[in-house]
Biotite code that builds the C-alpha atoms (Angstrom):
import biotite.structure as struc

atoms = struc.array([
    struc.Atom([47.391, 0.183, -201.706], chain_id="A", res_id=1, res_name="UNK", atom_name="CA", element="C"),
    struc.Atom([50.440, -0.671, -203.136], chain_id="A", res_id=2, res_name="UNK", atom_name="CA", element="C"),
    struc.Atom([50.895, -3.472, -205.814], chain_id="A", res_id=3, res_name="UNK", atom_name="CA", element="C"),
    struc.Atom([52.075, -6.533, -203.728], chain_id="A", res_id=4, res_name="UNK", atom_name="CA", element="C"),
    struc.Atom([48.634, -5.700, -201.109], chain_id="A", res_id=5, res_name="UNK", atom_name="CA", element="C"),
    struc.Atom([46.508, -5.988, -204.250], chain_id="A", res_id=6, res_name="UNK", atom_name="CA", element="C"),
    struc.Atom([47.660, -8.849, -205.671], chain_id="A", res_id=7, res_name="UNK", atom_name="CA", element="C"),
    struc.Atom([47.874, -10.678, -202.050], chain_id="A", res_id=8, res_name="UNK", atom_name="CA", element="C"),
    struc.Atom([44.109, -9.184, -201.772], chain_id="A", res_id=9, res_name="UNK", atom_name="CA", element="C"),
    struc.Atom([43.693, -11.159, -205.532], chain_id="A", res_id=10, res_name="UNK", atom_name="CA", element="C"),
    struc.Atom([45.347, -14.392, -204.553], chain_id="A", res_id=11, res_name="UNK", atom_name="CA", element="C"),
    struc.Atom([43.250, -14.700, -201.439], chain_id="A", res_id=12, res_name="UNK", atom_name="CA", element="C"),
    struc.Atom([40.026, -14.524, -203.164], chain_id="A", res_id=13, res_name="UNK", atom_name="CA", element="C"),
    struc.Atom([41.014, -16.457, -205.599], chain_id="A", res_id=14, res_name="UNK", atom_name="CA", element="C"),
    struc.Atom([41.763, -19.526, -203.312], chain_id="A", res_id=15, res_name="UNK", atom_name="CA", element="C"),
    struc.Atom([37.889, -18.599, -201.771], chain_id="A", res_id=16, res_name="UNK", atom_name="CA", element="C"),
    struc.Atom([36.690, -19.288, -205.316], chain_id="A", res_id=17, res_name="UNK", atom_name="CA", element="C"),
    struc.Atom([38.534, -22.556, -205.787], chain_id="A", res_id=18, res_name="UNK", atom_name="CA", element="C"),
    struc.Atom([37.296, -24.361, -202.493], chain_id="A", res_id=19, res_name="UNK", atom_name="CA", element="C"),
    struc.Atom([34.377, -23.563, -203.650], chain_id="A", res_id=20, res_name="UNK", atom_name="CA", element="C"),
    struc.Atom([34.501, -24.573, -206.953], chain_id="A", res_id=21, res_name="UNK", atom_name="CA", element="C"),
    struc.Atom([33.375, -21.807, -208.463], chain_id="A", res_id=22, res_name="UNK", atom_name="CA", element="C"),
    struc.Atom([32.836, -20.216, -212.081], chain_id="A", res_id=23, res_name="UNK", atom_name="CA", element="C"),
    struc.Atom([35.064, -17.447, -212.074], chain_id="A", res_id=24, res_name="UNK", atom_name="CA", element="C"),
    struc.Atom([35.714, -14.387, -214.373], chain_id="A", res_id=25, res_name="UNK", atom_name="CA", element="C"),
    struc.Atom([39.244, -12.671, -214.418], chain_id="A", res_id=26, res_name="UNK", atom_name="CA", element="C"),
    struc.Atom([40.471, -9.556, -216.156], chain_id="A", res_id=27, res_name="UNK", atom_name="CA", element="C"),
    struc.Atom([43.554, -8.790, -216.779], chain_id="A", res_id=28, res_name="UNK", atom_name="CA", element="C"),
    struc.Atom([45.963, -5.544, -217.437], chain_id="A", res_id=29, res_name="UNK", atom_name="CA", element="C"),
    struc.Atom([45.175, -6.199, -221.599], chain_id="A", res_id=30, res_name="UNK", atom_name="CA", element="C"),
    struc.Atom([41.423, -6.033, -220.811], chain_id="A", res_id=31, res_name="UNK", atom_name="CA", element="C"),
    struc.Atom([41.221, -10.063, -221.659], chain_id="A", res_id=32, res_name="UNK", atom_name="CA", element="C"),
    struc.Atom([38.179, -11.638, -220.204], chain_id="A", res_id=33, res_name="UNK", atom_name="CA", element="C"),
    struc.Atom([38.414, -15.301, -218.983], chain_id="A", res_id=34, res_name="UNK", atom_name="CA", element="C"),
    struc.Atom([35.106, -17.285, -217.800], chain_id="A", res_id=35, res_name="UNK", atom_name="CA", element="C"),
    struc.Atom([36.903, -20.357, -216.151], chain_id="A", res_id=36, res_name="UNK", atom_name="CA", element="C"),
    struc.Atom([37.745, -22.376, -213.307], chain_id="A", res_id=37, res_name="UNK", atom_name="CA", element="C"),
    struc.Atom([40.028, -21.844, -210.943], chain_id="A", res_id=38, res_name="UNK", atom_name="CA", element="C"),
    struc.Atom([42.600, -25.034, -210.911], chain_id="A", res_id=39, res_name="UNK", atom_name="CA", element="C"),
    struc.Atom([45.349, -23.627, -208.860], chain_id="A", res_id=40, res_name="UNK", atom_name="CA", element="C"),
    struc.Atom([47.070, -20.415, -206.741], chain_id="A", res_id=41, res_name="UNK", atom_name="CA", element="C"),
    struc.Atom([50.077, -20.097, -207.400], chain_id="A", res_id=42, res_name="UNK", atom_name="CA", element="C"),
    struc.Atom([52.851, -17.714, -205.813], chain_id="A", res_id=43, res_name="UNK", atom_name="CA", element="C"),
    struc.Atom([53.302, -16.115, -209.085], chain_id="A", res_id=44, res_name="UNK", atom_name="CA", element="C"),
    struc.Atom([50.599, -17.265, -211.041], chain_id="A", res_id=45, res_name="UNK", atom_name="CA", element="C"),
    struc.Atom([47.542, -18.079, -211.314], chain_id="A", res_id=46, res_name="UNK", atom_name="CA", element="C"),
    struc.Atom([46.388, -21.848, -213.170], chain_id="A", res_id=47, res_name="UNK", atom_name="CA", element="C"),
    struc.Atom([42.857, -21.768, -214.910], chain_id="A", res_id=48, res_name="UNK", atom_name="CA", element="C"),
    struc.Atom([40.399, -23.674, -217.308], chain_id="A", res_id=49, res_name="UNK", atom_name="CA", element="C"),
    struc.Atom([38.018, -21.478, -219.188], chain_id="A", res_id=50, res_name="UNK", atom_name="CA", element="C"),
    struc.Atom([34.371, -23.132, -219.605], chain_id="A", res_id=51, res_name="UNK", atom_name="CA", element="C"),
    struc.Atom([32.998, -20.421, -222.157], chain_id="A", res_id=52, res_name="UNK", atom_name="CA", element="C"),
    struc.Atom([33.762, -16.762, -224.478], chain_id="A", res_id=53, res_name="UNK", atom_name="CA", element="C"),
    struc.Atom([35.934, -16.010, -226.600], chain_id="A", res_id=54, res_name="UNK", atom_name="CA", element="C"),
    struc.Atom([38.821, -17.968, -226.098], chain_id="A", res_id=55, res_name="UNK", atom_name="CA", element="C"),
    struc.Atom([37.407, -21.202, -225.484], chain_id="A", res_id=56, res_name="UNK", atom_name="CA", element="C"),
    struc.Atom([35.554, -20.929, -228.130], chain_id="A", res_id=57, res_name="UNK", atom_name="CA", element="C"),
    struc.Atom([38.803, -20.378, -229.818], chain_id="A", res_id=58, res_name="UNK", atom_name="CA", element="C"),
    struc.Atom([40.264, -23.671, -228.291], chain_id="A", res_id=59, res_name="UNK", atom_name="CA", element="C"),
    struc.Atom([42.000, -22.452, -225.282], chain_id="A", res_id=60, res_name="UNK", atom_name="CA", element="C"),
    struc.Atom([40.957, -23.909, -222.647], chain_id="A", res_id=61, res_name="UNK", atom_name="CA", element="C"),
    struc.Atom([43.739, -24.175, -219.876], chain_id="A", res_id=62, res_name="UNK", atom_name="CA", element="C"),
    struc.Atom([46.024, -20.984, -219.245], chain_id="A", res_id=63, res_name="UNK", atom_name="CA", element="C"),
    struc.Atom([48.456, -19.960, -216.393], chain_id="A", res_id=64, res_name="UNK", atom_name="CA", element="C"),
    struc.Atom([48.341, -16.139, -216.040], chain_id="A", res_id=65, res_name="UNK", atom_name="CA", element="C"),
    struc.Atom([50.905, -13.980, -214.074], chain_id="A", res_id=66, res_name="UNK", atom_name="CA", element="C"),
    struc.Atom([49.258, -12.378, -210.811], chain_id="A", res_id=67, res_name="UNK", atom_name="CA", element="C"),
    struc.Atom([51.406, -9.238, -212.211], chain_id="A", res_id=68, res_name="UNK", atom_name="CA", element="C"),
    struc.Atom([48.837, -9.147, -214.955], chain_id="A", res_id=69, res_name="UNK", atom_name="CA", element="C"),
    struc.Atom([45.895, -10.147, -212.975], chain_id="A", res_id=70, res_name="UNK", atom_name="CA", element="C"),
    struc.Atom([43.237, -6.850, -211.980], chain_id="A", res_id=71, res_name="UNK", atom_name="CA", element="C"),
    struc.Atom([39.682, -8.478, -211.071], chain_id="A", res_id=72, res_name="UNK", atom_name="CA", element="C"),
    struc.Atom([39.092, -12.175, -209.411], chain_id="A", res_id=73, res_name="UNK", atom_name="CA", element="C"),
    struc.Atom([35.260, -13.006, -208.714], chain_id="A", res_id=74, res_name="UNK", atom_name="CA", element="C"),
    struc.Atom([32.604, -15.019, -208.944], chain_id="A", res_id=75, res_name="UNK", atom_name="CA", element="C"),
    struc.Atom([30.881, -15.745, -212.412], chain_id="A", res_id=76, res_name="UNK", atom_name="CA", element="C"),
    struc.Atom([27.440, -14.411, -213.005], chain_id="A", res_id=77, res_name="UNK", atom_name="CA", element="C"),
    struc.Atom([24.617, -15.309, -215.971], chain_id="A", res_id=78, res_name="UNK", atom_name="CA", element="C"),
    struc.Atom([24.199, -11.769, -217.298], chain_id="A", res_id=79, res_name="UNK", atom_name="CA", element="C"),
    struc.Atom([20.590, -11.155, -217.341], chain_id="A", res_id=80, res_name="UNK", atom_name="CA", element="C"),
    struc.Atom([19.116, -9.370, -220.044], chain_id="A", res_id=81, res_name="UNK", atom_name="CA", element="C"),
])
């Protein structure tokens, strides 16, 4: 799968996840974690608002990210201990 197929593959779940409204965690290429919201797909990036870790906690809580960078979309999940 080449790199354009994965990050169609990417965008396409990622519009799933925002009609649904869902909690979302994204990696990306720098092994940054983001717990957010999806607010927008875009054709080359992807608009989000962060609802928890590290950097909201940090104050960050709306980022655009290139799909470039982008390597896991899905749907956030309590870790149970």
């Amino acid at each position: 799968m080449d790199t354009k197929e994965k990050i169609e593959r990417l965008r396409i779940k990622a519009e799933l996840l925002l009609r649904e409204n869902s909690e979302c965690f994204v990696k990306d290429i720098d092994d940054t974690y983001y717990f957010c919201y999806i607010l927008l797909v875009g054709e080359d990036k992807l608009y989000i608002q962060n609802f928890k870790g590290k950097r909201f906690e940090a104050g960050i809580i709306k980022e655009d990210l290139d799909w470039a960078d982008v390597i896991r979309v899905n749907e956030y999940q309590e870790k149970v201990e």
